[in-house]
TORKOL-4160 file (C-alpha; in steps of 0.2 Angstrom, whole numbers, padded with zeros to 4 digits, m for minus):
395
<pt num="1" X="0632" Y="0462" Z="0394"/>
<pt num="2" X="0632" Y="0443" Z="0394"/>
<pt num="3" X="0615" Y="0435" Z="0394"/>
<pt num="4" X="0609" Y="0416" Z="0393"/>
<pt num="5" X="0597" Y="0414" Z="0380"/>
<pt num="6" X="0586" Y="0400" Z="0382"/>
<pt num="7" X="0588" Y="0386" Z="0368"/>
<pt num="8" X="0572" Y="0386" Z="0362"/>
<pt num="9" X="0573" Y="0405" Z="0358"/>
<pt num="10" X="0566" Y="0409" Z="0338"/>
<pt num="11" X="0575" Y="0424" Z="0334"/>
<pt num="12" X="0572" Y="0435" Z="0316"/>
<pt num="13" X="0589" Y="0434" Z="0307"/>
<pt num="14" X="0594" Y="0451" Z="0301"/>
<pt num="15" X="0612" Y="0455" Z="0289"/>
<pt num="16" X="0621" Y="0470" Z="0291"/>
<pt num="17" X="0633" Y="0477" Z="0278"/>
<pt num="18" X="0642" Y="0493" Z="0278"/>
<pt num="19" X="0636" Y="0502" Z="0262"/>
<pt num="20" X="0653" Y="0510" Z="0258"/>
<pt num="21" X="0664" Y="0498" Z="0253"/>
<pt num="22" X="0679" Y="0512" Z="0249"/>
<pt num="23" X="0695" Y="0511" Z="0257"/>
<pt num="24" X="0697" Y="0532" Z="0263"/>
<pt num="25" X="0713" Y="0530" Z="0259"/>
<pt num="26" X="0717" Y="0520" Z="0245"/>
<pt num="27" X="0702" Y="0518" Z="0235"/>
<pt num="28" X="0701" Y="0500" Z="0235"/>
<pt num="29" X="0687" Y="0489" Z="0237"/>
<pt num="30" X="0685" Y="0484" Z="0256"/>
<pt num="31" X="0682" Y="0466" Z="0259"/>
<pt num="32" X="0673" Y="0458" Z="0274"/>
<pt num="33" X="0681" Y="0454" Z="0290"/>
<pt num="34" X="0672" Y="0443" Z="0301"/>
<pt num="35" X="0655" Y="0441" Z="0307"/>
<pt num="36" X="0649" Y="0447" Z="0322"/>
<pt num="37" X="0632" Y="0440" Z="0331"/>
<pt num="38" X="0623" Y="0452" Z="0341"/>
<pt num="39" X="0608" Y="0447" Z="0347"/>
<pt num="40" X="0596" Y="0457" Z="0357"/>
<pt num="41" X="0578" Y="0459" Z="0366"/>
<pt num="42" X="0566" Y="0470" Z="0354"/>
<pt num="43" X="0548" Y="0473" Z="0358"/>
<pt num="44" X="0544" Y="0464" Z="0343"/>
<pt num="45" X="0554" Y="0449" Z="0348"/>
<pt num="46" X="0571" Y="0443" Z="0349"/>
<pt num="47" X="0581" Y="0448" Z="0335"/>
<pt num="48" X="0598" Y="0443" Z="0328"/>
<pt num="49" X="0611" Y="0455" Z="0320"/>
<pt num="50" X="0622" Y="0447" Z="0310"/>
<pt num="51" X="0635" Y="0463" Z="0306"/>
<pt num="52" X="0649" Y="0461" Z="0293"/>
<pt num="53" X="0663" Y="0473" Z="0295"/>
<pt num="54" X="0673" Y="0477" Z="0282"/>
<pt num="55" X="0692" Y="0480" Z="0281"/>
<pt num="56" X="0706" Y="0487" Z="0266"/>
<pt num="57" X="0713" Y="0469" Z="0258"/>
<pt num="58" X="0729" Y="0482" Z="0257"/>
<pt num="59" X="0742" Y="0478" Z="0272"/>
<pt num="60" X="0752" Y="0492" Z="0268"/>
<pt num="61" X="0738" Y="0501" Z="0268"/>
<pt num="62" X="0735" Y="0510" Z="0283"/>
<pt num="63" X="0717" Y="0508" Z="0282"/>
<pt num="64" X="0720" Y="0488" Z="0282"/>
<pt num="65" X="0721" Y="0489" Z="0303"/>
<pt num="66" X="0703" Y="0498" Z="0305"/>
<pt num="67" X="0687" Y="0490" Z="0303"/>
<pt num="68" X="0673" Y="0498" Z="0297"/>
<pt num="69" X="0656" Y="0494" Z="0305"/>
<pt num="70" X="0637" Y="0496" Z="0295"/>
<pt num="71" X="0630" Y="0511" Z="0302"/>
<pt num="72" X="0613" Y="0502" Z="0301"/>
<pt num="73" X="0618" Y="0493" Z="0317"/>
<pt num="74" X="0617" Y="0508" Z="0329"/>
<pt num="75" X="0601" Y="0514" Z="0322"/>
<pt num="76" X="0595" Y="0497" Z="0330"/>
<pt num="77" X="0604" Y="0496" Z="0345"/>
<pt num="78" X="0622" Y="0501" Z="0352"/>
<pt num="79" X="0636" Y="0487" Z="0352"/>
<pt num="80" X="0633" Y="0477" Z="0366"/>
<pt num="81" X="0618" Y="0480" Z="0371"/>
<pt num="82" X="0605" Y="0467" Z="0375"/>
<pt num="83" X="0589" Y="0476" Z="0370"/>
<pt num="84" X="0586" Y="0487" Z="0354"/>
<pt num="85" X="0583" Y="0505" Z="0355"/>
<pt num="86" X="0564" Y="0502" Z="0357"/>
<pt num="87" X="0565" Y="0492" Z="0374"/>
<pt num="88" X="0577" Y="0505" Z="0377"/>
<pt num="89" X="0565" Y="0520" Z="0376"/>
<pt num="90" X="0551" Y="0511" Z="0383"/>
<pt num="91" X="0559" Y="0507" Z="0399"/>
<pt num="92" X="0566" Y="0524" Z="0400"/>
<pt num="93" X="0550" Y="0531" Z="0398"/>
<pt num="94" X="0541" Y="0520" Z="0411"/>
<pt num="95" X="0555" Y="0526" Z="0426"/>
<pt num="96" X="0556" Y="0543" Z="0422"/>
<pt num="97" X="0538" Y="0549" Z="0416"/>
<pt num="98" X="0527" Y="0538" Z="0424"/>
<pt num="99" X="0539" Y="0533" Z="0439"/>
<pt num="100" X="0538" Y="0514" Z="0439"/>
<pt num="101" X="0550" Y="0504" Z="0450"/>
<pt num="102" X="0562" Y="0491" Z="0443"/>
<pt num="103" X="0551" Y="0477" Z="0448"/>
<pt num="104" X="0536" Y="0484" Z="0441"/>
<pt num="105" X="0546" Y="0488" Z="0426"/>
<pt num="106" X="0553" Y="0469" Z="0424"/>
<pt num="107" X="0536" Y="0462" Z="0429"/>
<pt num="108" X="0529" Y="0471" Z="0414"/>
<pt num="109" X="0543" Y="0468" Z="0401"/>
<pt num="110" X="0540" Y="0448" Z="0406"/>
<pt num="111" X="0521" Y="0448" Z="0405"/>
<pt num="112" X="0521" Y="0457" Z="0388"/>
<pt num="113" X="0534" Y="0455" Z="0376"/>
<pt num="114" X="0542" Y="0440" Z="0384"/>
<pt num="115" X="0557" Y="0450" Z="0388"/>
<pt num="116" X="0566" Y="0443" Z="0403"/>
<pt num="117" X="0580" Y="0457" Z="0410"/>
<pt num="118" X="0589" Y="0455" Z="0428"/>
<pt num="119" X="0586" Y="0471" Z="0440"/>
<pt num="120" X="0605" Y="0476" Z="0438"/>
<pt num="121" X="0603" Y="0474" Z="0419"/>
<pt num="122" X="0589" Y="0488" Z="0421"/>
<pt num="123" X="0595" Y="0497" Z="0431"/>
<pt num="124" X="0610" Y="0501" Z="0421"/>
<pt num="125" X="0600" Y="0502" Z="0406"/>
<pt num="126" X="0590" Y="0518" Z="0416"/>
<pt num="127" X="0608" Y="0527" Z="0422"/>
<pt num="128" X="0612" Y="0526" Z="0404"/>
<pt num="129" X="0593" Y="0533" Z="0399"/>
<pt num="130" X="0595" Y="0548" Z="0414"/>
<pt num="131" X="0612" Y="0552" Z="0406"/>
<pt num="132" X="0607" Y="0552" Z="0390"/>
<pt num="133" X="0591" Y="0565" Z="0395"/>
<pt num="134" X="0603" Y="0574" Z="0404"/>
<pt num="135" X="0614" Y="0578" Z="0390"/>
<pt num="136" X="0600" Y="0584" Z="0377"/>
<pt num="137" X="0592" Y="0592" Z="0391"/>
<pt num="138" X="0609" Y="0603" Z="0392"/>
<pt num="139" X="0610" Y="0605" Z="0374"/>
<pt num="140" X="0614" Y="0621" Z="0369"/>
<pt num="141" X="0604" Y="0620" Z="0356"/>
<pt num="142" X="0589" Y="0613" Z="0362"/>
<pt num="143" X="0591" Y="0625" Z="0377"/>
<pt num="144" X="0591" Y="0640" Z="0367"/>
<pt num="145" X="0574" Y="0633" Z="0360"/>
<pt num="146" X="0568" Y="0629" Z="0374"/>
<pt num="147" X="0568" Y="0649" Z="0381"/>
<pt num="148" X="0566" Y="0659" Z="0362"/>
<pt num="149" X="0548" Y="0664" Z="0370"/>
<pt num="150" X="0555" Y="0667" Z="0388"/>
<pt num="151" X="0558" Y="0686" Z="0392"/>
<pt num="152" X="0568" Y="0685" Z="0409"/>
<pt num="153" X="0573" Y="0671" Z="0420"/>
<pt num="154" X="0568" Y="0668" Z="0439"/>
<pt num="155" X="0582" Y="0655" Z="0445"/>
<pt num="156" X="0583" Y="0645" Z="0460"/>
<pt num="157" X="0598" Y="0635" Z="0471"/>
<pt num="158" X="0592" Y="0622" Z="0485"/>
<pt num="159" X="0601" Y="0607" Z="0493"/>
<pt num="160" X="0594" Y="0592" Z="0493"/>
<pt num="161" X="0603" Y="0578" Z="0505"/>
<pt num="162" X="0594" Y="0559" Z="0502"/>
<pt num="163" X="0600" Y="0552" Z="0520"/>
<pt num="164" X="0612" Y="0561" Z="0534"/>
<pt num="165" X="0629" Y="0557" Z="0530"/>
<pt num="166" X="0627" Y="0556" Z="0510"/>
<pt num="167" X="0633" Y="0570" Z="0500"/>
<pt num="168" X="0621" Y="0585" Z="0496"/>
<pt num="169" X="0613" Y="0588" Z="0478"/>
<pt num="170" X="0614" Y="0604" Z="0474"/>
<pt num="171" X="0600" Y="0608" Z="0459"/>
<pt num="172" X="0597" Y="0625" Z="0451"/>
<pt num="173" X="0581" Y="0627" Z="0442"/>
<pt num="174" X="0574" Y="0640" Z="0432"/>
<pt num="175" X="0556" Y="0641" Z="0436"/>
<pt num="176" X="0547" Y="0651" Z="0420"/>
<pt num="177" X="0548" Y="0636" Z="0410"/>
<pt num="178" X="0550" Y="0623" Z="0426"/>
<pt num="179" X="0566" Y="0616" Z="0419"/>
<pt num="180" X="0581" Y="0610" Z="0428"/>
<pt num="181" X="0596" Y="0618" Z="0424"/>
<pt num="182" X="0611" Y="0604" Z="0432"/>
<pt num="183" X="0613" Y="0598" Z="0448"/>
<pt num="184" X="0629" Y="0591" Z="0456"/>
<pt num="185" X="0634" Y="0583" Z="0472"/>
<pt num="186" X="0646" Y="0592" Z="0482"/>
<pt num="187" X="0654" Y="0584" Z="0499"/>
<pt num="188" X="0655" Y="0601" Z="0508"/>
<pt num="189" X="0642" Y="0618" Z="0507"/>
<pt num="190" X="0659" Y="0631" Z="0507"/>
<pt num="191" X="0658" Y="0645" Z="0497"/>
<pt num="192" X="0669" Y="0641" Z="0486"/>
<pt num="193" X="0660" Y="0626" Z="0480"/>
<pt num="194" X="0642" Y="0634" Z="0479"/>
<pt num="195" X="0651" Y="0649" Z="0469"/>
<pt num="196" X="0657" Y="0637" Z="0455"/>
<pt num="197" X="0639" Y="0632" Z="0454"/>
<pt num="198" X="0633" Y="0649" Z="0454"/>
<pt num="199" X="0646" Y="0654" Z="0441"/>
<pt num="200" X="0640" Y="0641" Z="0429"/>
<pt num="201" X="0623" Y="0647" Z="0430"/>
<pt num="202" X="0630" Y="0663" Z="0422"/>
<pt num="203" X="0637" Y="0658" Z="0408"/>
<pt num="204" X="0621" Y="0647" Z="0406"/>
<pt num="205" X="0613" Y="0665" Z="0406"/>
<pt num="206" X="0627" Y="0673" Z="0395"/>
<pt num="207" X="0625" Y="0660" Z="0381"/>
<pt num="208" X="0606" Y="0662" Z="0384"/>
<pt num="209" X="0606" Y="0681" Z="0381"/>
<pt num="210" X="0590" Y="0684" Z="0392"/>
<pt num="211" X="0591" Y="0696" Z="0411"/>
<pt num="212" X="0588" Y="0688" Z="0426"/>
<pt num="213" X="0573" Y="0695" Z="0436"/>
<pt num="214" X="0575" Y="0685" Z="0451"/>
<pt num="215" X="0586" Y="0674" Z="0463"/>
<pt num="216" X="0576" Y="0664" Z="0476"/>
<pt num="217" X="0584" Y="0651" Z="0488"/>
<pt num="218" X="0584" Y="0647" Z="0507"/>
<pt num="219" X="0596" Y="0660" Z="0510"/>
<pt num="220" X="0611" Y="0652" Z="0517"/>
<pt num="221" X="0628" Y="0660" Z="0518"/>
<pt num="222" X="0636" Y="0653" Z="0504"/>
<pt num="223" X="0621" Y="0656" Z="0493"/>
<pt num="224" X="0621" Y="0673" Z="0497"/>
<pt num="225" X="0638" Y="0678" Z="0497"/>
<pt num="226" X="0640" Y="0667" Z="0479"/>
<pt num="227" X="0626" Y="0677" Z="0472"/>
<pt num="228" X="0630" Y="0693" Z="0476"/>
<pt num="229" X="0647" Y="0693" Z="0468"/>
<pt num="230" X="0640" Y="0685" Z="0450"/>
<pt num="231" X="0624" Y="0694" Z="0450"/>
<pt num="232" X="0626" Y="0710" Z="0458"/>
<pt num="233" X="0612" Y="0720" Z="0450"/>
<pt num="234" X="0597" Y="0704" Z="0449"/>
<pt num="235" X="0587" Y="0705" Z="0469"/>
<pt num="236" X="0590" Y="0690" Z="0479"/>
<pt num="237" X="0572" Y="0683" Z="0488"/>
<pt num="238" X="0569" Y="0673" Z="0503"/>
<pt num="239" X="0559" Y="0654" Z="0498"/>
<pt num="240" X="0540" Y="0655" Z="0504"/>
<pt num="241" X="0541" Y="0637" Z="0508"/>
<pt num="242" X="0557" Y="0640" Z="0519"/>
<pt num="243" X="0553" Y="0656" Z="0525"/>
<pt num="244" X="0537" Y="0649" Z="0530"/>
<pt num="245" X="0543" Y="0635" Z="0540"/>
<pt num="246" X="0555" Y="0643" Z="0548"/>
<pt num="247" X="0541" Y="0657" Z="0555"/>
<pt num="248" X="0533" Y="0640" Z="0560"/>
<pt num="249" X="0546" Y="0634" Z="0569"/>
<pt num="250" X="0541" Y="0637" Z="0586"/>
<pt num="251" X="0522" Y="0630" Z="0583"/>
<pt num="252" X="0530" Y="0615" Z="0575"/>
<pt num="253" X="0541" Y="0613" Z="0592"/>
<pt num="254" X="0523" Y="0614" Z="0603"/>
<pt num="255" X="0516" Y="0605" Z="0589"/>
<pt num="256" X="0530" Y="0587" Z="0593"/>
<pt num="257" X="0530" Y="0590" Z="0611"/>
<pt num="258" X="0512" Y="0586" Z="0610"/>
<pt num="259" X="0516" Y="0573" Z="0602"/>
<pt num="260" X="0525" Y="0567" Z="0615"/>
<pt num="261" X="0512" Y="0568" Z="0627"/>
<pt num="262" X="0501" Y="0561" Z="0615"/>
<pt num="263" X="0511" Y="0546" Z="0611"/>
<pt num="264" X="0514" Y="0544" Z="0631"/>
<pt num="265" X="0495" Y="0541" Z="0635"/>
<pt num="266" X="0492" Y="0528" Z="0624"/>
<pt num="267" X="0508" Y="0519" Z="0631"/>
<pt num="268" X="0507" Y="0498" Z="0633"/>
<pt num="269" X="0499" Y="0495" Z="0617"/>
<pt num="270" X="0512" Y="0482" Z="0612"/>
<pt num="271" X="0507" Y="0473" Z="0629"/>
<pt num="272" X="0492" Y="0474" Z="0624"/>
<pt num="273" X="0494" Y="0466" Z="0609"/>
<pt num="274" X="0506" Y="0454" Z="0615"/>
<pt num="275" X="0492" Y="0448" Z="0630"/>
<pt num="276" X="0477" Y="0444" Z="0617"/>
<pt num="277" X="0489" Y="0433" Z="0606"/>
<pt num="278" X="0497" Y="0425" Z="0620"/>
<pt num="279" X="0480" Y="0421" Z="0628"/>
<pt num="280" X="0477" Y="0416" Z="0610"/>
<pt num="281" X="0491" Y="0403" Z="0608"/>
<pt num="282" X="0486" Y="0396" Z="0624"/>
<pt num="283" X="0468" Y="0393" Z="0619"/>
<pt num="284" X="0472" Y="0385" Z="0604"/>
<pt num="285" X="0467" Y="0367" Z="0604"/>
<pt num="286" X="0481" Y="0354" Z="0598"/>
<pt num="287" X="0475" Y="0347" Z="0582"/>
<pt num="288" X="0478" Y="0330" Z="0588"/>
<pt num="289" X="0462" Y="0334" Z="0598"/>
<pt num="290" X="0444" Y="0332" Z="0589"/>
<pt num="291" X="0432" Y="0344" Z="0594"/>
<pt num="292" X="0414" Y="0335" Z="0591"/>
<pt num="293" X="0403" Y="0348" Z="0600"/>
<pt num="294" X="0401" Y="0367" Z="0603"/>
<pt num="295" X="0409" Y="0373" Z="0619"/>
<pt num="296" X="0406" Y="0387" Z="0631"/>
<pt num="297" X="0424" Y="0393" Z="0634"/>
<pt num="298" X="0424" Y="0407" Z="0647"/>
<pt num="299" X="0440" Y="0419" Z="0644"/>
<pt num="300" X="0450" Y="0421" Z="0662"/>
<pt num="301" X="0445" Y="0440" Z="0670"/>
<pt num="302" X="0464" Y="0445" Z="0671"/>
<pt num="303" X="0467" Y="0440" Z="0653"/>
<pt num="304" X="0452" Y="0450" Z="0648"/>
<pt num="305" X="0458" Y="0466" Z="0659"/>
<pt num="306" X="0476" Y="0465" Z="0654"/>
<pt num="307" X="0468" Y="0462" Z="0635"/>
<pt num="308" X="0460" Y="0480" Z="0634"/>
<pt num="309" X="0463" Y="0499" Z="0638"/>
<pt num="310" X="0454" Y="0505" Z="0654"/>
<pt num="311" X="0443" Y="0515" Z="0644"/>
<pt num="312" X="0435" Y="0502" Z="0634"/>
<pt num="313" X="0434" Y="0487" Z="0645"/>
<pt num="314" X="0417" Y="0488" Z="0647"/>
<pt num="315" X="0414" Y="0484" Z="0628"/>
<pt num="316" X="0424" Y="0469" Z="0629"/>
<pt num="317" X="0418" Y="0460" Z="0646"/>
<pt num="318" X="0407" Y="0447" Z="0642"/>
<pt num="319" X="0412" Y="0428" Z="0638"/>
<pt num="320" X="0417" Y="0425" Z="0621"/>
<pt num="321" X="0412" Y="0408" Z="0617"/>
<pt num="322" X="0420" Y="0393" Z="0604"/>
<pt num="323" X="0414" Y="0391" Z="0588"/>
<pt num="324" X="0407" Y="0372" Z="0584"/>
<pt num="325" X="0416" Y="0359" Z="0573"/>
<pt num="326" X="0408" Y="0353" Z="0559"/>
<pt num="327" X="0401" Y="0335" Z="0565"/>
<pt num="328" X="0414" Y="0320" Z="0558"/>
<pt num="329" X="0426" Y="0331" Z="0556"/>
<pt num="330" X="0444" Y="0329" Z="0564"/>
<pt num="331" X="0451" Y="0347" Z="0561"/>
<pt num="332" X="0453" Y="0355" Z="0579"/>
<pt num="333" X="0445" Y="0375" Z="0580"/>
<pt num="334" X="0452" Y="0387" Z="0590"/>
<pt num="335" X="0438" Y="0399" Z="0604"/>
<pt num="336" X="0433" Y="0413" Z="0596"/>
<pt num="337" X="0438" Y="0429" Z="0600"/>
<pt num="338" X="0427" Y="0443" Z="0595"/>
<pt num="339" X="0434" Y="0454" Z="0609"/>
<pt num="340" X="0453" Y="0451" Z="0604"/>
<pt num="341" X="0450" Y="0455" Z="0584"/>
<pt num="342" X="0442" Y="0470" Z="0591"/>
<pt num="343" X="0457" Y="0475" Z="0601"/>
<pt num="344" X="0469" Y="0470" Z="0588"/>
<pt num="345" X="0459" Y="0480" Z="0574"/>
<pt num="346" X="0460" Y="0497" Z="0585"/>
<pt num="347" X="0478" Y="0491" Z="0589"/>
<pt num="348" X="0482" Y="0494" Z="0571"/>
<pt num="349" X="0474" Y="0509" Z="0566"/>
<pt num="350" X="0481" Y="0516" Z="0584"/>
<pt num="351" X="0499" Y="0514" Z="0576"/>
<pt num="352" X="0495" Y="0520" Z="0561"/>
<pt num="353" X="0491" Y="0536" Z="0567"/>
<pt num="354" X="0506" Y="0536" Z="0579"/>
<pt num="355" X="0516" Y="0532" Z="0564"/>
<pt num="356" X="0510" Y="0548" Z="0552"/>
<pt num="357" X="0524" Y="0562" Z="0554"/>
<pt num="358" X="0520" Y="0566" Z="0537"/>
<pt num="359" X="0516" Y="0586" Z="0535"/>
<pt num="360" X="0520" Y="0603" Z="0533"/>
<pt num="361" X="0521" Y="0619" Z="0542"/>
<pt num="362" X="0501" Y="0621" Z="0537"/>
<pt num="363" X="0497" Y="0603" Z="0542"/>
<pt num="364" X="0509" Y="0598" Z="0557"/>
<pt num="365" X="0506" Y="0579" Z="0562"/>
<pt num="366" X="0502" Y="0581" Z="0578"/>
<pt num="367" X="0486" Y="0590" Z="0576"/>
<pt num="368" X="0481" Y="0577" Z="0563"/>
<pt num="369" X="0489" Y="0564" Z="0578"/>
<pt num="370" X="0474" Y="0574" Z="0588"/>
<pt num="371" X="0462" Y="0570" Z="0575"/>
<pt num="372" X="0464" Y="0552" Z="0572"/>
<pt num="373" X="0465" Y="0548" Z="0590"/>
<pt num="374" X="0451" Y="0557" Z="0596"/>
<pt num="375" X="0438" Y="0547" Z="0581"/>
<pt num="376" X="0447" Y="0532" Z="0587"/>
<pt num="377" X="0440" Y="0536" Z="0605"/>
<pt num="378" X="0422" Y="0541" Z="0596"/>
<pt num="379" X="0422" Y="0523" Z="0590"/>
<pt num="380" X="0426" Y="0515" Z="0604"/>
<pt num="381" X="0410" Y="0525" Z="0615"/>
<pt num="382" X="0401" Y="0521" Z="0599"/>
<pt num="383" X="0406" Y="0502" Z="0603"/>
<pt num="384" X="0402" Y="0503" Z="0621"/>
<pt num="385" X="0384" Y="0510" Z="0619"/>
<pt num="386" X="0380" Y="0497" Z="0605"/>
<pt num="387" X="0387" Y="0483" Z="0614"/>
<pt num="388" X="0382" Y="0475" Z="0630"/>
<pt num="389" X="0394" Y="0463" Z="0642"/>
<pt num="390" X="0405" Y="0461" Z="0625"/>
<pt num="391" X="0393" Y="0451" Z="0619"/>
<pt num="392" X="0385" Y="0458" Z="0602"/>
<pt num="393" X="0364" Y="0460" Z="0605"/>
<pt num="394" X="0355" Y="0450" Z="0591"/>
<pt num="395" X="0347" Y="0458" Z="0578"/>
């Protein structure tokens, strides 16, 4: 990975020299080659491998074509790379245990150890960090660990799609010990294909040696036909989470039409929006324009109608008036607008509410719709009692 190390870059000089220096086929004594300078990011600074493969001296020997690396170098970092197993680790740990993003990831790396990586040069570096978890996760070894105090296994198949149109994930889990078993990608949900998934998960239990108490998956065709013919004698369960949304189903239908309804009453808040910064723009004084003196400015009826919903125009009737320029000053002020922040502020919290579709079957958005309009309209009476003409009273 080509990087451009910045001139004034101190780097700690380190040698490294293969320990065996016997030809394996030969005997003889191996000489060195070249030198090879590898320098890379650590989280103790920059660094600078100086590596001295060695080589037979023998031409007819058939040992003289291969060179011979020190094995110190991959216990610091892998050829090629541009940061040391310690950067490595650390920014493999920060995406996958605690879930930071690239940006957050690069942001720290710069602030504290001075170590200044691309986003692509991170990324990859985190492709190789998953595959490399993926590989001991599916170790047969450390899976046998994993399960020596596990008496039966309750495993699970779901598909998991990111975006219409993109291939499925399928992932099979095995939820005594929370583990993920593999997970693969497959471009159609035939049979055939969920059955080769399946069939693996068998051998997985083969080499594992332990019984299989329980199946549990959404219950698709596929699933359950694949299933049945590799594990005939182990109980196949519905999901609770799918089994309950789909018995939620039909309240999750009333649930969006009233939605609808919802969202079509509160219609024109755009316009709304639109009006008070239009009206806003056009109040504005050019700044070629001094302003010596407060000023009454009385807003136009129709811009204060067309400004607010029907139900709260009472709150926001009154004048607003201009605030006064600081005396000497040539810097222009715009009116104030006390009535169009209000509208704008309940604007904003309107849409956010109109924009939370987040929720299962036992929180469906459109009650929590419900909820949060129906405080918005408790504000608003409580800003119609306290206020008078849209003017606030004095305290």
């Amino acid at each position: 990975m080509r990087h451009r190390w910045p001139e004034d870059t101190v780097f700690t000089r380190k040698e490294l020299v293969p320990e065996e220096r016997t030809c394996p086929e030969c005997g003889r004594y191996m000489h060195i080659g070249y030198h090879d300078r590898h320098p890379l990011y650590t989280l103790e600074g920059p660094l600078e491998l100086i590596c001295k493969p060695v080589r037979c001296p023998d031409k007819a020997c058939q040992g003289h074509t291969q060179f011979f690396r020190p094995l110190g170098e991959t216990a610091i970092a892998l050829p090629g790379w541009l940061v040391g197993w310690d950067v490595f680790c650390w920014i493999g740990h920060r995406r996958c245990a605690r879930h930071w993003s690239v940006p957050t990831i690069r942001a720290e790396l710069a602030d504290s150890y001075g170590i200044r990586l691309s986003p692509d040069a991170i990324e990859v570096y985190i492709n190789r960090y998953q595959t490399m978890l993926a590989a001991r996760h599916q170790d047969p070894q450390e899976l046998a660990a994993a399960y020596q105090d596990v008496d039966d296994l309750i495993l699970t198949i779901d598909g998991i799609q990111p975006e219409k149109g993109h291939e499925t994930l399928y992932v099979v889990r095995e939820l005594n010990s929370q583990r993920v078993w593999f997970a693969e990608a497959l471009l159609s949900s035939a049979a055939p294909e969920v059955r080769r998934l399946v069939t693996r998960a068998r051998e997985w239990v083969e080499f594992l040696g332990k019984k299989v108490r329980l199946w549990l998956s959404d219950k698709q065709e596929a699933f359950v036909t694949s299933i049945a013919a590799e594990f005939p004698a182990v109980p196949h369960r519905y999901c609770s989470n799918h089994f309950l949304r789909d018995v939620a189903k039909p309240v999750l239908d009333k649930d969006s039409a009233a939605k609808v309804k919802m969202r079509r009453k509160v219609r024109g808040l755009r316009a709304i929006e639109r009006q008070v910064l239009d009206d806003r723009r056009e109040a504005e004084v050019p700044s070629s324009q001094a302003v010596t003196a407060p000023e009454a400015v009385a807003v136009p009826e129709a811009a204060r109608a067309a400004s607010v919903p029907a139900p709260c125009g009472e709150a926001f009737s009154g004048p607003a008036a201009t605030e006064a320029a600081p005396a000497g000053t040539q810097e222009a002020r715009r009116p104030a607008d006390e009535a169009g922040d209000v509208v704008l502020d309940y604007a904003a919290a309107i849409r956010g509410v109109l924009n939370d579709d987040q929720g299962g079957p036992l929180h469906p958005p459109g009650a929590r719709m419900a909820k949060g309009l129906r405080e918005i309209n408790e504000s608003v009476q409580r800003s119609v009692e306290e206020k008078k003409g849209g003017v606030r009273r004095n305290s």
